[in-house]
C-alpha positions, 0 to 999 in steps of 0.5 A: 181183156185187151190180150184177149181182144188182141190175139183176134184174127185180123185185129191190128189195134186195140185200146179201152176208153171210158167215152168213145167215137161218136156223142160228146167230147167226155166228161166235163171238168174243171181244169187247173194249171200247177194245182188241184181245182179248188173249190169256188174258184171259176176254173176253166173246163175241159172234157176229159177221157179215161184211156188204155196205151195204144188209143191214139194209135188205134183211133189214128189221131197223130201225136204232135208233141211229146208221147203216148202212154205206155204201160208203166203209166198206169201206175203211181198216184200221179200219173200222166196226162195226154191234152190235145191241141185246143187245150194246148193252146191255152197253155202257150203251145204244144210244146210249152204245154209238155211238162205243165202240171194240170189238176181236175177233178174225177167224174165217176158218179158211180164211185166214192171217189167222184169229186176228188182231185186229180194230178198229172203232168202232160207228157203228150199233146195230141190232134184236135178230134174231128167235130163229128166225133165229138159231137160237131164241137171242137172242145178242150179235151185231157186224157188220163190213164184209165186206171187212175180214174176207173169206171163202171163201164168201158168202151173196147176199140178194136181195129181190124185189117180190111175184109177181116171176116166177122170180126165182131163176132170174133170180138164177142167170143174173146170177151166171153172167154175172159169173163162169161158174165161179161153183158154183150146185149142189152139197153146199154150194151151195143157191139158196132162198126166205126161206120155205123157209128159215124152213119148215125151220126151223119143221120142226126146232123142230116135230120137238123140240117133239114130241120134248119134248112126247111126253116130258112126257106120258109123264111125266105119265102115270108120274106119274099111275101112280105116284101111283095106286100110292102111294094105293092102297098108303097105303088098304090100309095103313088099311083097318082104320083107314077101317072104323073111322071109317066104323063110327063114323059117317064118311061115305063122302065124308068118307072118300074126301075124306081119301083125297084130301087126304092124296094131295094134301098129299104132292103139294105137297110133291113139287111144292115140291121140283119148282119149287124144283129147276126153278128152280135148275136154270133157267140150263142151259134159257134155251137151249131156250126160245122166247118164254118166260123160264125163270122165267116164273111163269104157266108155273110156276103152270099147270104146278102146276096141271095136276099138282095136277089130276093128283094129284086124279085118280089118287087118286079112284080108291083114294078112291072104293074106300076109301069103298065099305068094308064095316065089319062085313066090315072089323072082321071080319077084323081 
């Protein structure tokens, strides 16, 4: 399949996986350093993919320690790992990771093998993939080759030169001349451009970025309300109080800067609770975020900022009517 695959016209590149660009990461497992995964013990996990020689080259994803596979790679019972930076990481480093023995456990639930344990050595480590091909998270990933853990189904990755025409359909008839019986249609079965891919993606992450978004500003905007009411209860509550420093000489601006204040000392405090609670709670959203840390401190400022910016706002209104207040007409009626 991947000869056949590889004599196409305008193809430079071509690999098979078991998950491919675009969703989740791969598979989950547990992962155990110089032994098999055993049972009952809490293991670290990681995803790990199934994949032919000449995948990190076709999906461009650079090589930082070590190699990749080859073809004599596919044989033998251990065979061996590729893991990329983040999984790295945990073992002291890519170029301390090289060499380190690594167990995990088989995933095809279509196969009588699932569950069973299995052993390589890293020869390579690899980039990190980019968050939105894996789903927007950064996760430990390990790959194997793709014939010591087989699957019922597979993903071809073809890469083809610019303005290579038709292509797909090129890929297409290659496959049919392997095996006609071979399924290219169906519910499960989907021929796609990397950009398709990655425009689908785009469109989920645009629809909760709006989702999410449009959630914010309704916030704001109760926030907003909500400061508004708070304000103009506390002025009504001082009328008296306010047409007695005015008939005593306060200014008018004076007066709605106090106003003003004293809605902005209450919404420190709101804010101080705010940040603190965001911050404890910071672990739970390291999933949803993209490109920005959950402790990021110029997105905590900003966002203080803007709701400083709407207290100030919501509370110039009851300011500027508690300073337009007529004394005489005030004292008169207490």
């Amino acid at each position: 399949l991947l000869e056949a695959v590889r004599a196409v016209p305008g193809v430079t590149s071509v690999a098979l996986t078991n998950h491919g660009p675009g969703g989740l990461a791969g598979v989950p497992t547990p992962v155990a350093v110089d032994h098999a995964p055993t049972e009952g013990e809490d293991e670290p996990t990681a995803h790990y993919r199934t994949v032919s020689p000449g995948y990190f080259a076709t999906i461009r994803t650079r090589v930082l320690a070590g190699r990749e596979f080859t073809e004599d790679d596919l044989s033998g019972a251990e065979g061996p790992m590729i893991v990329n930076a983040t999984l790295a990481a945990r073992l002291g480093g890519p170029q301390s990771a090289l060499g380190r023995t690594l167990g995990l456990r088989k995933a095809a639930s279509s196969r009588a093998d699932f569950g069973e344990p299995l052993l390589g050595r890293v020869v390579g480590v690899v980039a990190d993939l980019d968050a939105s091909e894996t789903g927007g998270r950064i996760v430990p990933v390990v790959y194997v080759p793709y014939a010591h853990t087989l699957w019922s189904q597979v993903r071809i990755l073809a890469r083809s030169t610019p303005g290579s025409p038709d292509v797909i359909r090129a890929v297409q008839e290659a496959v049919r001349s392997v095996e006609p019986g071979i399924p290219l249609s169906g519910p499960f079965v989907r021929v796609r451009g990397l950009s398709d891919i990655r425009a689908s993606e785009r469109s989920r992450q645009r629809l909760n970025a709006t989702l999410v978004g449009g959630f914010a500003v309704v916030a704001l905007l109760l926030a907003a309300i909500g400061m508004y009411g708070v304000t103009s209860f506390i002025v009504t509550l001082r009328t008296r109080e306010l047409g007695v420093r005015m008939a005593l000489g306060a200014a008018p601006r004076q007066v709605a800067a106090g106003v003003v204040r004293h809605a902005a000392g209450v919404g420190m405090v709101g804010l101080l609770v705010g940040v603190g609670a965001a911050a404890a709670l910071s672990s739970y959203i390291t999933s949803l975020l993209y490109e920005v840390g959950a402790l990021d401190p110029g997105r905590y400022a900003a966002v203080a900022a803007t709701m400083l910016a709407l207290i100030a706002v919501a509370a110039w209104v009851p300011a500027r009517r508690a300073s337009k207040l007529d004394p005489a007409r005030v004292l008169r009626s207490e």
